[in-house]
N, C-alpha and C positions, 0 to 999 in steps of 0.2 A: 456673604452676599445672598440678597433672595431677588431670584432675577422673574420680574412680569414683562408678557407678552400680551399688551392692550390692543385691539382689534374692532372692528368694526365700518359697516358702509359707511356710505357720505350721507351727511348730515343725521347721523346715529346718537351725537351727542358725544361721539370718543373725546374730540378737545377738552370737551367739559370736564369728562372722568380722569384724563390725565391731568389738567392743572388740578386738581380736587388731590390728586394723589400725591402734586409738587408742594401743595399747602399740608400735607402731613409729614414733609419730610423725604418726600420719593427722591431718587433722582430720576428726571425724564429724561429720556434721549426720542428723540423727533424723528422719525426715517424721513420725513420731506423734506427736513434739515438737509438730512444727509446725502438725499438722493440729488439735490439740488450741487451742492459740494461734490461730489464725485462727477459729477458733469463741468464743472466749474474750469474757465478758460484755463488752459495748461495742462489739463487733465491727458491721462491717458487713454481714456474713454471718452471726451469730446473727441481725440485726434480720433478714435477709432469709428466712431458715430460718423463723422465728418467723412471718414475713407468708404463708410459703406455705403453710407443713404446720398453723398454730394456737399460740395462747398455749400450751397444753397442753404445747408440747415445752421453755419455760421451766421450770425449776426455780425454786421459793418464793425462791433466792438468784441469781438471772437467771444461774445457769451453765446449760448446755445437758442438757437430761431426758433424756440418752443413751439410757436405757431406753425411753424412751413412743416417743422419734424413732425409736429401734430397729423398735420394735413395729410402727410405722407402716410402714418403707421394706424389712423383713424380708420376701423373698416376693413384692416387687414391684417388677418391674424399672423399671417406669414412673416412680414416684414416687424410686426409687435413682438413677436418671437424672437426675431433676431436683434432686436433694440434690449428687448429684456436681457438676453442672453449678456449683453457688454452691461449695462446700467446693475441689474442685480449683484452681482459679483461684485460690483465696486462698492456698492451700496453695503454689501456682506463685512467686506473690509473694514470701512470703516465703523461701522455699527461695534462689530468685534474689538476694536480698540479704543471706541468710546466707553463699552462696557468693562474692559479689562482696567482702563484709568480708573472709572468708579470704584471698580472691587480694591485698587492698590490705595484710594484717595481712604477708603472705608471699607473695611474687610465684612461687615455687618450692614452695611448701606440694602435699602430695597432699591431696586433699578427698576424702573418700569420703560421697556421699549412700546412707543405709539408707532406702530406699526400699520397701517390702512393694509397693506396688502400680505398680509404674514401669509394669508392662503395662497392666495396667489403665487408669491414668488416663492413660497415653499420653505419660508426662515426658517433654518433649525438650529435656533441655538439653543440651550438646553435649559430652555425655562422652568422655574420650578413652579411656576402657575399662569394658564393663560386664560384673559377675561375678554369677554367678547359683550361689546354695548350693540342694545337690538333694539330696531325700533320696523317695524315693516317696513314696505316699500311706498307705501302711501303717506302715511305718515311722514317719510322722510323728502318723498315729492313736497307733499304738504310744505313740508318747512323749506324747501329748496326755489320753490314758487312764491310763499309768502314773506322769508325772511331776506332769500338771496337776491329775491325779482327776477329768477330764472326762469324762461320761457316751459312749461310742463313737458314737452316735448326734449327736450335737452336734459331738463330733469330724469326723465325715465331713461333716456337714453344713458346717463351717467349711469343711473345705476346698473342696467342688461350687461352694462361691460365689466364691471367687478363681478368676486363670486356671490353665489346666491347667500342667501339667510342661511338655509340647510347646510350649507357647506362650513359657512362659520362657526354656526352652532355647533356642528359635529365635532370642533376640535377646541370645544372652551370646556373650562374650569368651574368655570362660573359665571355666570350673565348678567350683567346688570339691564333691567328694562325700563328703558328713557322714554317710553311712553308715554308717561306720566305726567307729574309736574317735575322741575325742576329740583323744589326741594325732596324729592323722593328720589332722583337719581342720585341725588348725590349722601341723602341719607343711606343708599344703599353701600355708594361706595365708602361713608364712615363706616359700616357696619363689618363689611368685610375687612378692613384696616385693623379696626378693633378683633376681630376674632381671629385672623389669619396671620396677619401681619405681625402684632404685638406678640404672639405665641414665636414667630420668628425671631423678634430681638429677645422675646427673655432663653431662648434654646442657645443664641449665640453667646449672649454674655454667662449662664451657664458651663458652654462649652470653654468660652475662654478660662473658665476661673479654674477647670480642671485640668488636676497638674502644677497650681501655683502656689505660689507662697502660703504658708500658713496664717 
């Protein structure tokens, strides 16, 4: 297995580079998937969610009041800390066991985790390459204003709350830059497939063939 860690702010273009990576063959695995699921009524982290922050943040159909929990942990780094602290961990879980099905489904599979917050919550799972899509903070207003009809204000504000650029940059592999046009981001990400990726399957089918039959 060759396990990637894709990374990048909002509206960066990560979506793009990970389906780009599921039309070569990736598997993806989605942390918002997940993160959504480890919350998911019955959870042991909604009951926990629910015991610290208040009944209030259950919804009338015991899904989780995103809104009310919002409103609560929005602005407060304190109480974010302690949401994180239950939500990561579970997030951790399953993540680790969607990636371990991968590697049993396909011992040679590339796994790509779409991670938004890999900085942030500090995943460490033992990637053997992490790619980070950049696009500045203007730019990504730009698109969050013009594409989402997000008020700029809310915009910038999304992004002040995740980590900086610098932060992400510092822990990638490799960048792809979506600043572009489209067909160059994801020309980029053919390019790295072709040269990273492909050199991975021909090392594994190699590897397997030593030691076998004549």
């Amino acid at each position: 297995m060759y396990l990637i860690g894709l990374t990048g702010g909002i509206a960066s273009g990560k979506s793009t580079v990970a389906k780009r990576f599921a039309e070569h063959g990736a598997v993806v695995i989605d942390a918002d998937q997940l993160a959504r699921a480890a919350v998911a009524p019955g959870t042991d982290a909604l009951a926990h969610i629910a015991d610290i922050f208040g009944p209030e943040v259950i919804a009338e159909d015991g899904s989780l009041n995103r809104a009310r929990l919002g409103s609560i942990v929005f602005g407060n780094p304190t109480a974010l800390s302690v949401l994180n602290n239950v939500v990561h961990p579970a997030v951790r879980a399953l993540s680790s066991a969607a990636i371990a099905v991968a590697e049993r489904t396909d011992p040679d599979a590339v796994v790509v985790y779409d991670v938004p917050l890999l900085v942030e919550a500090s995943v460490g799972h033992p990637f053997d390459l992490i790619v980070v899509v950049h696009a500045d903070s203007e730019t990504r207003v730009r698109r969050m204003v013009e594409l989402r009809g997000m008020p700029e204000a809310d915009a910038r504000s999304r992004i002040s709350a995740q980590a900086g650029d610098a932060d992400r940059l510092a822990v990638a592999d490799v960048v792809i830059d979506s600043m572009g046009s489209l067909d160059d981001t994801l020309a980029q990400v053919d390019r790295l497939w072709d040269l990273k990726l492909r050199a991975h399957h021909r090392q594994a089918h190699s590897d397997s063939s030593v030691g076998g039959s004549p």
